[in-house]
C-alpha positions in Angstrom: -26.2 42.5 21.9 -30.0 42.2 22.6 -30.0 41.7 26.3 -33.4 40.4 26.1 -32.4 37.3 23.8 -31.6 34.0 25.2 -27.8 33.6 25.0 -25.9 31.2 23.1 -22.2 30.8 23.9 -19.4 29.9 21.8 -19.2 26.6 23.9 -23.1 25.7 24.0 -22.6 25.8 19.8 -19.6 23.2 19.8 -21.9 21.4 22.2 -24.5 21.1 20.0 -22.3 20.8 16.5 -21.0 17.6 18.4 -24.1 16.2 19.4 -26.5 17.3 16.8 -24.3 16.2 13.5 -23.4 13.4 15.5 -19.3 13.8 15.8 -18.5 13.4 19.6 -17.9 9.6 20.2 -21.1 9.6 22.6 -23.1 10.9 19.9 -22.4 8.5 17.0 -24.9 7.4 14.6 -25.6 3.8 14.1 -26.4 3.6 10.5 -25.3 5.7 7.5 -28.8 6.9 7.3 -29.0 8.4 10.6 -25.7 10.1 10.1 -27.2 11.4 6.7 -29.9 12.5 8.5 -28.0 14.2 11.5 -26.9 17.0 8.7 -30.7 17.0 6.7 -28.1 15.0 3.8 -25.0 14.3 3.1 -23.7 16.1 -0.4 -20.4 16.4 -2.0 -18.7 17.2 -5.3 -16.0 14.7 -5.2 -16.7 10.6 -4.6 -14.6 10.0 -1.8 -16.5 13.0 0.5 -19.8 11.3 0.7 -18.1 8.1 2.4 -15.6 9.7 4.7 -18.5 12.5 5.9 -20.8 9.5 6.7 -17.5 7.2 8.2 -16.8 9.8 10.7 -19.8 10.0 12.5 -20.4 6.4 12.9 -19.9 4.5 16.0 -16.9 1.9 15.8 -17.5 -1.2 15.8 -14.4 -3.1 17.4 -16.3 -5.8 18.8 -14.4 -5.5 21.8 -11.3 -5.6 20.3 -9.9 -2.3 21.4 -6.0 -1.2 22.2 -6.5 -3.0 25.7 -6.9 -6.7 24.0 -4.1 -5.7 21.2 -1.5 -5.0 23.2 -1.4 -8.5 24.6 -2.8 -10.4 22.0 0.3 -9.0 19.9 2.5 -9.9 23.3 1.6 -13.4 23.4 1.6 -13.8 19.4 5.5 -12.8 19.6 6.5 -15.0 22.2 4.5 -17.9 20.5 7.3 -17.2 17.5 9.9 -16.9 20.2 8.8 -20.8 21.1 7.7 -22.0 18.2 10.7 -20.4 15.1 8.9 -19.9 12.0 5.1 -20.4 11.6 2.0 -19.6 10.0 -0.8 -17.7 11.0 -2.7 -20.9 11.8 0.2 -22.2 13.8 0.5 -18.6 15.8 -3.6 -18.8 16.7 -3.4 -22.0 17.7 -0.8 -20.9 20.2 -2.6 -18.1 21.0 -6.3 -18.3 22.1 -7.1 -14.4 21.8 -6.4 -15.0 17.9 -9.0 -17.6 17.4 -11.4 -14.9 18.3 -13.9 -14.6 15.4 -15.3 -11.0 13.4 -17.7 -10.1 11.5 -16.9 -8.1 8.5 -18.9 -5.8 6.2 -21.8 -6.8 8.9 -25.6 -6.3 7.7 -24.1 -6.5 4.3 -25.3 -9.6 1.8 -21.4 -10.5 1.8 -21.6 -10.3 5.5 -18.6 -13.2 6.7 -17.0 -14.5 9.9 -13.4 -14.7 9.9 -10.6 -15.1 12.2 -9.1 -11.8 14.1 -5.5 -13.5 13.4 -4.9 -12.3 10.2 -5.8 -8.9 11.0 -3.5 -8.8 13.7 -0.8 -10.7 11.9 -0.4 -7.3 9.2 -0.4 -5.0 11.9 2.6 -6.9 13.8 4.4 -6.9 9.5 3.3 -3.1 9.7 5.2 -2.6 12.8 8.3 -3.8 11.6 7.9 -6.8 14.4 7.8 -9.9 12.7 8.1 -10.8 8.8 7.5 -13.2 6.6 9.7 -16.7 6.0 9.8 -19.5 3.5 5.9 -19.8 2.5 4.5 -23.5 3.0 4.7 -25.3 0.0 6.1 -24.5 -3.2 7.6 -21.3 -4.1 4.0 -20.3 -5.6 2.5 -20.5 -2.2 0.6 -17.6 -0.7 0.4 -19.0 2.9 3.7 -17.8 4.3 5.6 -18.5 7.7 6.5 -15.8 9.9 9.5 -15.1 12.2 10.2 -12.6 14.8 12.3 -9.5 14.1 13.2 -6.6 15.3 11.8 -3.0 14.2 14.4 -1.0 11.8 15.8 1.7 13.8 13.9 5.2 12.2 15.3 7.2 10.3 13.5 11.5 9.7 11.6 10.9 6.9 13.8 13.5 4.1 16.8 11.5 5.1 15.4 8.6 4.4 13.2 9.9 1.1 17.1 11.1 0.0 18.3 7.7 0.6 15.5 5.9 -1.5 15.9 8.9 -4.2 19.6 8.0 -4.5 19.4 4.3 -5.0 16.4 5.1 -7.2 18.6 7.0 -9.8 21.6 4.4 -9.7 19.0 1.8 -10.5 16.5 3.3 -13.0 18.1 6.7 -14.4 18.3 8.0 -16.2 14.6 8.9 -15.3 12.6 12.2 -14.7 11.2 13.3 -12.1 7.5 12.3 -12.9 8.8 8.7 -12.7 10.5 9.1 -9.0 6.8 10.8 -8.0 5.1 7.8 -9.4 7.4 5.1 -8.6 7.1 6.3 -5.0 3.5 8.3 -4.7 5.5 11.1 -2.8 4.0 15.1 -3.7 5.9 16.5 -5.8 7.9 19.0 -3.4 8.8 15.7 -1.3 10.2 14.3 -4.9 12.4 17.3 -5.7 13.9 18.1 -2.3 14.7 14.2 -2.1 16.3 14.3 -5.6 18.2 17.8 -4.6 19.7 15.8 -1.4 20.7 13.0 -3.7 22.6 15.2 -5.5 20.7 14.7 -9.2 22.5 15.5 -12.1 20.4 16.4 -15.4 21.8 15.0 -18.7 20.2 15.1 -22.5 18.8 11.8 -24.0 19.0 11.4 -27.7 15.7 12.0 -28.8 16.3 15.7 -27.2 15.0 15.2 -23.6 16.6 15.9 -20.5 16.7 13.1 -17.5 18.3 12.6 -14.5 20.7 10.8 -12.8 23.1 10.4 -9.7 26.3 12.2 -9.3 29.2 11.1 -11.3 26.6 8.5 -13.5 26.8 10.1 -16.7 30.1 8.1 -18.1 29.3 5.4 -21.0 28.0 2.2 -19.6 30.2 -0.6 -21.0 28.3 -2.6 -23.2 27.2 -6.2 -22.1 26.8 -9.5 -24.7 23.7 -9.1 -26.4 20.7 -9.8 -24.1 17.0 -10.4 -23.4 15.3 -11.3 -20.2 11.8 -13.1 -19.7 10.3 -11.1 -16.8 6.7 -11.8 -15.0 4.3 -9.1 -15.3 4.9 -7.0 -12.6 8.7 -7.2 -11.9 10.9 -4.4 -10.9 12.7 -3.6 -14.1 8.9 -2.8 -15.9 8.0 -0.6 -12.8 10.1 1.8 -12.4 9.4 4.3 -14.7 5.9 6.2 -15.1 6.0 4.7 -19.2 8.0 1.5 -18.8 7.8 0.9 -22.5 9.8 3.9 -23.3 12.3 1.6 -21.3 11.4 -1.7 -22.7 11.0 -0.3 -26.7 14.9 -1.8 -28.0 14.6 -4.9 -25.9 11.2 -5.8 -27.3 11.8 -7.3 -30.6 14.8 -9.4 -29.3 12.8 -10.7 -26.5 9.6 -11.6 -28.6 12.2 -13.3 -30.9 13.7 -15.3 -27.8 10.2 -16.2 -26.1 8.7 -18.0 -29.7 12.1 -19.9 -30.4 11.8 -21.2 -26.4 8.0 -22.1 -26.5 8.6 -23.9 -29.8 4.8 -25.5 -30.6 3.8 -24.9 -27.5 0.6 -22.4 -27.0 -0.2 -20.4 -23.7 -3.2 -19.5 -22.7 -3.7 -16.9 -20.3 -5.2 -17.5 -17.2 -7.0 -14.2 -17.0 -7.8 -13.4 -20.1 -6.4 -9.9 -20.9 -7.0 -7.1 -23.4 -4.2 -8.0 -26.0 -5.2 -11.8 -25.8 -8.7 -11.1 -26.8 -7.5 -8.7 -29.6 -5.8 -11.6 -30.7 -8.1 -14.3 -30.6 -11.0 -11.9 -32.2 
């Protein structure tokens, strides 16, 4: 060490690493640009990088809404359910003043919009476990949904409960593979096979020469039901649990295409969306 050189400490260079690139909360930047700046520019190779480099060194913008005015803005949404029994979100803020407080969202933007802070804090309450949804208003195609107050499930550690999901996973969709369990649930792939192992997996040989898995003691002939086919929506269950649902769906097709032109008769539908296969179609 040159005594003669001004000295520099460890400290004094987090000091300025927080000020300077503007990551300590007094030091946050504004505007994407000045948090670009901060750093002479922001580079990546991956998309997401870019975004979450210029994310953390912005200021928040909670307009006002911080844990302080949660905390009893969720209190008094609760005991509005308490009073009230099922409602909607426009029931619950007008019970609760605090909810018909009004944000801005994707501010400075030229989709800029004002909206109400009760939804927001409506999701959070469902994310807690604290209240869920009811009957919706309406018909059964209705969106806007009443909600009730519940309480929390108790917790369960997280392998216990991956082991539990793993187990009624396989009774309902094996026999699968692994790759379908990691899709169906986006766990990593170690979470997968440790939750499969505490589930007690079996492996068994399909007929086309692949090996699947499924529970303990599930590898006994299934008795054979009347013959069957089922008109599902788009997105239920049964077409969702595997990573290729039409290895699944492949035997039942032809029956159920059968079964869905002898119930339409002369009637034509036209898709309200208009998809890929429906424009092959039409071409």
């Amino acid at each position: 060490m040159s005594p003669g050189l001004p000295l520099i400490t460890t400290a004094e260079r987090r000091h300025r690493l927080g000020r300077r690139h503007r990551l300590a909360p007094s030091a946050r930047a504004t505007s994407a640009a000045q948090a670009a700046d901060a750093v002479v520019a922001l580079h990546t190779t991956d998309a997401a990088t870019v975004f979450l480099s210029a994310r953390a060194r912005l200021a928040e913008d909670g307009q006002g809404l911080d844990a302080a005015w949660l905390a009893p803005a969720e209190a008094d949404a609760l005991a509005a359910l308490d009073a009230q029994g099922a409602s909607t979100g426009s029931q619950i803020s007008a019970a609760v003043p605090a909810l018909r407080q009004k944000i801005t969202i994707s501010r400075g933007k030229k989709y800029e919009t004002e909206t109400s802070v009760a939804t927001r804090v409506i999701r959070l309450l469902a994310a807690d476990g604290r209240i869920r949804r009811d009957r919706p208003r309406g018909s059964w195609t209705s969106s806007q949904f009443r909600w009730v107050h519940t309480e929390p499930w108790p917790a369960l550690p997280a392998a216990e409960a991956r082991a539990e999901i793993a187990r009624r996973w396989l009774h309902a969709y094996g026999p699968a593979t692994e790759a379908d369990l990691r899709w169906w649930t986006g766990w990593t792939l170690t979470d997968v096979r440790k939750a499969l192992a505490a589930a007690g997996a079996r492996q068994v040989r399909l007929d086309d020469g692949s090996t699947a898995i499924v529970s303990p003691g599930d590898a006994a002939p299934e008795p054979a039901p009347e013959p069957w086919a089922a008109l599902l929506p788009g997105l239920d269950p049964s077409g969702m649990g595997w990573a290729d649902p039409g290895r699944a769906a492949e035997e039942a097709g032809t029956a159920e295409a059968v079964r869905l032109a002898q119930w339409l008769g002369e009637a034509r539908v036209t898709p309200r969306f208009r998809t890929p296969l429906e424009r092959e179609l039409v071409a």
